[in-house]
C-alpha positions as CSV (number, residue, x, y, z in Angstrom):
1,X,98.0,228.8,109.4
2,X,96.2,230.0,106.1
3,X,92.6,230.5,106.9
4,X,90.0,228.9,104.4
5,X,88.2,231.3,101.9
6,X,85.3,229.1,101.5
7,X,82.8,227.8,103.4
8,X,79.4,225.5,103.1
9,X,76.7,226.8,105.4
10,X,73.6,224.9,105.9
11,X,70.5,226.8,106.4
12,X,67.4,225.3,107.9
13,X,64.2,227.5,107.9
14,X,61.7,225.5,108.9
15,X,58.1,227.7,109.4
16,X,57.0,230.0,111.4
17,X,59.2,233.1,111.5
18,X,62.3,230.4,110.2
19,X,61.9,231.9,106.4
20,X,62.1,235.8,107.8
21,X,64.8,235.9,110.1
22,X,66.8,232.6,108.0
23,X,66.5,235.5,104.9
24,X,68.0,237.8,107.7
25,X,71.1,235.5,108.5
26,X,71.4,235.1,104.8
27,X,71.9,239.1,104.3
28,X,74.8,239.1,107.3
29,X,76.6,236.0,106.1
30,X,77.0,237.2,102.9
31,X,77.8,240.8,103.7
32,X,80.4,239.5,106.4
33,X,82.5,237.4,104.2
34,X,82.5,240.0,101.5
35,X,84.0,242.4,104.0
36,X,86.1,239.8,105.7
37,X,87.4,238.7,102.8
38,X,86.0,234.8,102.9
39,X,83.1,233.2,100.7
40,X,80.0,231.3,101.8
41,X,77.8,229.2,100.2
42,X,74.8,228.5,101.7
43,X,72.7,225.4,101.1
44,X,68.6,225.3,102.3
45,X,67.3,221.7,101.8
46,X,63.9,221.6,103.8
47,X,63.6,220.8,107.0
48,X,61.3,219.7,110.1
49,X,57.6,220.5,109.1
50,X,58.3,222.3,105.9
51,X,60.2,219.0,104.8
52,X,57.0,216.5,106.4
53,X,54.6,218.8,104.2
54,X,57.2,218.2,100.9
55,X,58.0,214.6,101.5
56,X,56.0,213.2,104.2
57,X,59.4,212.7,106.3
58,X,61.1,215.5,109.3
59,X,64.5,215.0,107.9
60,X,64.6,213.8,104.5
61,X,67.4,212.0,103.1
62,X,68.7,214.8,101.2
63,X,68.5,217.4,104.1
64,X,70.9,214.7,106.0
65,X,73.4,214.4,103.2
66,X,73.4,218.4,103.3
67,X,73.9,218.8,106.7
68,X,76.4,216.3,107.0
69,X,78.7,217.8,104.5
70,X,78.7,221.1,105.6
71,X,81.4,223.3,107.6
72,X,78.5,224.7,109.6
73,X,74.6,224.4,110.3
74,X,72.5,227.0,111.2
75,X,69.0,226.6,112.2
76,X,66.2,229.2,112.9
77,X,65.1,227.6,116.2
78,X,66.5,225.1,118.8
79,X,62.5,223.5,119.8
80,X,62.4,221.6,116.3
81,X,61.3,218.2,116.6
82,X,63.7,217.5,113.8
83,X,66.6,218.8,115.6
84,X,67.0,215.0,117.5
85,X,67.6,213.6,114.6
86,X,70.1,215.7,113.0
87,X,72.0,216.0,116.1
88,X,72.2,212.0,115.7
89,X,74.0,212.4,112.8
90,X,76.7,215.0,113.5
91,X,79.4,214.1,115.4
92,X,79.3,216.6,118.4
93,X,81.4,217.3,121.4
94,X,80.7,220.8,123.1
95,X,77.6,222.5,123.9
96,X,78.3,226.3,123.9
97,X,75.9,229.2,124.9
98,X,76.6,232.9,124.0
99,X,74.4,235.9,126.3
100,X,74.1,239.4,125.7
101,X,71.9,241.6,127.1
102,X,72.6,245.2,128.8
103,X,74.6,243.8,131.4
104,X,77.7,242.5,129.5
105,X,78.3,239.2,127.3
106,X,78.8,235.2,128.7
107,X,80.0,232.3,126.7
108,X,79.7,228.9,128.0
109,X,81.2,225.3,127.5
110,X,80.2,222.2,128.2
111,X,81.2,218.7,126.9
112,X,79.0,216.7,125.6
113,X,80.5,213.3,126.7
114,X,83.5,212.8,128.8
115,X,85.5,211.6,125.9
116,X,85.0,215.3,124.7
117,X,86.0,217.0,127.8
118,X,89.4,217.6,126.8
119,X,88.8,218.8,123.7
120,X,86.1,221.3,124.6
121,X,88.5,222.8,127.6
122,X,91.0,223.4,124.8
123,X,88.2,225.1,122.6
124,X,87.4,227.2,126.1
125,X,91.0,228.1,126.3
126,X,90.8,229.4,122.7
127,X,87.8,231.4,122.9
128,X,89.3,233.5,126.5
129,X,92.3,234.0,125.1
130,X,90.6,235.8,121.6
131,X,87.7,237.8,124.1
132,X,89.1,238.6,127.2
133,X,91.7,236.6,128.3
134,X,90.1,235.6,131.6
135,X,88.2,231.6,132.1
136,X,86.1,230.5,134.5
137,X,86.2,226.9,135.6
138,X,83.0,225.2,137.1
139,X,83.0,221.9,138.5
140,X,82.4,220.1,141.8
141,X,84.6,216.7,140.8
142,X,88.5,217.0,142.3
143,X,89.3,215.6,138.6
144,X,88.0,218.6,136.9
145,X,90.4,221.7,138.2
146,X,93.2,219.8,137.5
147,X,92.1,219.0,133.8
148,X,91.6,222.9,132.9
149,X,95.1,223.5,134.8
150,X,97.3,220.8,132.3
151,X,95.8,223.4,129.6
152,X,96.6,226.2,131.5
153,X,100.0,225.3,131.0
154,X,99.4,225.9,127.4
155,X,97.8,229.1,127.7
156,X,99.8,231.6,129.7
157,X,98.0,234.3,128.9
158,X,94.4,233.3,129.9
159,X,93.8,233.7,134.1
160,X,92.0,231.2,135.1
161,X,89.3,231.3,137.8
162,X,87.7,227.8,139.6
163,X,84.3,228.4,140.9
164,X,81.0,226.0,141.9
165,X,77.9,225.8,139.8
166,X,75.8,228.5,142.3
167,X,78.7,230.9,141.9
168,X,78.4,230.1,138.2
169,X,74.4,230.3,137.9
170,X,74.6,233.8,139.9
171,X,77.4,235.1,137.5
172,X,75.2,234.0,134.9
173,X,72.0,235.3,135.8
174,X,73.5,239.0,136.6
175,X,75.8,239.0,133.1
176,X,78.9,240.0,132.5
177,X,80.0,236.7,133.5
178,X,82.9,236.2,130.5
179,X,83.6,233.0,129.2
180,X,83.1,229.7,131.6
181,X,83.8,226.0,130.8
182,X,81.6,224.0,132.8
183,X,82.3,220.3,133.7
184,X,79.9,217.8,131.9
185,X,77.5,216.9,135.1
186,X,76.9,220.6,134.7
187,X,76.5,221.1,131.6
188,X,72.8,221.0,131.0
189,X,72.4,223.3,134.4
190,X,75.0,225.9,132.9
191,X,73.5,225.9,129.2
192,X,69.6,226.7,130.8
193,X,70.7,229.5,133.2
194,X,71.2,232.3,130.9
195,X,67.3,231.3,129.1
196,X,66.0,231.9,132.3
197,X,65.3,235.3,134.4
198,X,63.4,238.4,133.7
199,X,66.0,240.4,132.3
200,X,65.7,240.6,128.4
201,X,68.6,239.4,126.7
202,X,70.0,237.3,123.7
203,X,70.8,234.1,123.8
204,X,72.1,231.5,120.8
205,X,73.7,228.3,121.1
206,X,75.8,225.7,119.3
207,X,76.8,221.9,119.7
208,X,80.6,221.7,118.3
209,X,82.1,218.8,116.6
210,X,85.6,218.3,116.3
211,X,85.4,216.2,113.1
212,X,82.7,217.9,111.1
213,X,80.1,220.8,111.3
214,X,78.6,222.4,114.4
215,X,74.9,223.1,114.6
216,X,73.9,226.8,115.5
217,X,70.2,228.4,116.5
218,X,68.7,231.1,118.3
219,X,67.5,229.9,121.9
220,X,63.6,230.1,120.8
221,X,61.3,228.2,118.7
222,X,59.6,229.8,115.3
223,X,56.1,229.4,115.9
224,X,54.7,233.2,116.0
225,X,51.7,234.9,115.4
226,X,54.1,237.4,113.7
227,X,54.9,235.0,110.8
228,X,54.6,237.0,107.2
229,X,54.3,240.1,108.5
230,X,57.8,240.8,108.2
231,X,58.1,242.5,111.6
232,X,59.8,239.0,113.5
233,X,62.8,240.2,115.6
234,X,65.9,239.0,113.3
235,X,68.3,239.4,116.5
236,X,68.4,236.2,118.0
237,X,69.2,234.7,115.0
238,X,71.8,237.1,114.3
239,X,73.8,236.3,118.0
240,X,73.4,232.2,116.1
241,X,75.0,233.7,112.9
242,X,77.9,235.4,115.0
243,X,78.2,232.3,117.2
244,X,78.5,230.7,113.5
245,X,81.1,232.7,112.3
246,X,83.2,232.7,115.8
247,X,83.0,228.8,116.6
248,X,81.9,226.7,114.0
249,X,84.1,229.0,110.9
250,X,86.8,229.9,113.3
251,X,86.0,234.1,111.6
252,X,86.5,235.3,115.5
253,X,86.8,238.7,113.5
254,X,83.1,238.4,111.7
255,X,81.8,237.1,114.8
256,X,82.8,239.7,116.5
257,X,81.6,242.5,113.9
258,X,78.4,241.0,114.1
259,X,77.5,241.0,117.4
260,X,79.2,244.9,118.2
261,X,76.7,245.9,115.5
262,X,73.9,244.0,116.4
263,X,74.7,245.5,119.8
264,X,74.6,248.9,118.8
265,X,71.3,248.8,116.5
266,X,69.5,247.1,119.7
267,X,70.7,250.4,121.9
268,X,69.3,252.7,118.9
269,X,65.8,254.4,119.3
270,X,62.4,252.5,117.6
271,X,60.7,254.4,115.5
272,X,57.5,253.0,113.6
273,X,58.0,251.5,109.9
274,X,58.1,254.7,107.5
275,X,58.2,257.5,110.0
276,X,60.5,259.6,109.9
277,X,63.6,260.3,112.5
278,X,66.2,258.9,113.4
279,X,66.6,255.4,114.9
280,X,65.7,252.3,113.6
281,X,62.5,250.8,112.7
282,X,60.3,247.7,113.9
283,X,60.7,245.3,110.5
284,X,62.8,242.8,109.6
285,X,64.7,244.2,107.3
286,X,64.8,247.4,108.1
287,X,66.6,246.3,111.2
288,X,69.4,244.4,109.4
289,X,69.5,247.0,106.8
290,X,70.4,249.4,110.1
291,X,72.4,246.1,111.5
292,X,74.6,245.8,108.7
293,X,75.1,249.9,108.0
294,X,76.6,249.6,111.6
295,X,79.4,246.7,110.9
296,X,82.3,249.3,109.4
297,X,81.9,251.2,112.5
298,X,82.6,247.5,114.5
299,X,85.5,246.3,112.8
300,X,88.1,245.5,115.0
301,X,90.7,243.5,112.8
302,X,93.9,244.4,111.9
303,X,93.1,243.6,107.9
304,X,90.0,246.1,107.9
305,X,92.6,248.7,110.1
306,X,95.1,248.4,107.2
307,X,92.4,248.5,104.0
308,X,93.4,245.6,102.7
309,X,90.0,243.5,103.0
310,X,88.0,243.5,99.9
């Protein structure tokens, strides 16, 4: 199948930080597809308390329509008050949840509803067999294991592990715990384990609709004391962009460039804004300017291995 070469990508900022790290997302999206060889265009109709200040309304007509018509929505933070309405309007199935921290990387599925469980097992299935060809199975119903099993069948590649939701939560909570799809009673439970815990790490997530977009956000709202100062860290919002790219554009490649570098700019030294040195510096941009120097050195696709992507 013939990938697309153009995508709609809706953007909601919001306020707070939302402008500064949106303006971040908007730097990898575009250098991604240029590299990867796709294009995006990227729509920002207002939204939440920037659209109530415009137009006196959370989610304006227009900012619906947008939305709506999309491939993909990306959103700065996952604690605006808007964000029940516009999930209202999108037709989603799967709750998914991507982790990094120093410890490893865990992806997590969930349906939505149980008319989705199928379909977000299959979309499990998909996402094992591209990162590591192992799945994880959580459930506690009898019905469940043998669900993930009749797509088993389909996937001969992927090993396939059944565990309960404590085994899951402790996986989880140490990293490293790969990619799990979690039976729908669980869902919730499986989606807030990786948000909670001492440990600093990453965390995005993303409802998936199998009829239209999928909404993406960092795991954190964008009220800060750090707003236009340009020092607000850009990387949760990067893991959303990845997340983006990998589930809701089906660019496992980009996804995957993204998050390596992002990865490897987070190990790098800090050094202060305008010293000099070697690592990377505290601001925004400066840290996606060191971000996206890093994604040549994190491509893993055959197309980049060959020189053929423009």
């Amino acid at each position: 199948m013939t990938a697309r070469q153009t995508y709609v990508v809706a953007c909601l900022a919001g306020h707070g930080i939302g402008p500064e790290i949106t303006a971040a997302a908007s730097r990898a999206l575009a250098r991604l597809a240029r590299e990867h060889g796709f294009d995006v265009e990227e729509l920002h109709p207002p939204f939440d308390t920037e659209a109530l200040t415009r137009s006196g309304h959370l989610l304006p007509t227009a900012t619906r329509r947008a939305t709506t018509s999309a491939d993909a929505v990306l959103v700065a933070g996952d604690a605006a008050p808007a964000l029940h309405g516009l999930r209202a309007e999108l037709d989603l199935g799967a709750q998914v949840t991507r982790v990094l921290d120093d410890a490893g990387e865990a992806t997590a599925f969930a349906p939505l509803h149980d008319d989705a469980s199928d379909w977000t097992v299959e979309r499990a299935f998909a996402t094992a067999r591209a990162r590591s060809g192992r799945l994880t199975s959580v459930g506690i119903t009898r019905d469940w294991p043998a669900l993930v099993e009749r797509h088993a069948d389909r996937h001969p590649g992927v090993d396939v592990e059944h565990v309960g939701l404590t085994d899951a939560l402790r996986r989880l909570a140490a990293g490293s715990a790969g990619v799990l799809v979690a039976e729908g009673v669980l869902g919730e439970a499986v989606a807030e384990a990786p948000k909670l815990g001492g440990r600093p790490r990453l965390v995005a997530t993303g409802q998936l609709s199998p009829s239209g977009p999928g909404l993406f956000a960092p795991a954190h709202g964008t009220a800060s004391d750090l707003a236009g100062q340009g020092v607000a860290d850009p990387s949760p919002m990067l893991l959303a962009t990845a997340l983006l790219l990998s589930e809701g554009l089906r660019r496992t490649a980009a996804g995957e460039a993204l998050e390596d570098s992002l990865t490897m700019a987070r190990e790098a030294p800090r050094r202060p804004s305008g010293a000099a040195g070697p690592g990377v510096t505290a601001t925004t941009r400066e840290f996606v300017d060191a971000v996206l120097g890093l994604l040549p050195s994190a491509r893993r696709d055959t197309e980049f291995a060959l020189g053929v992507a423009r």
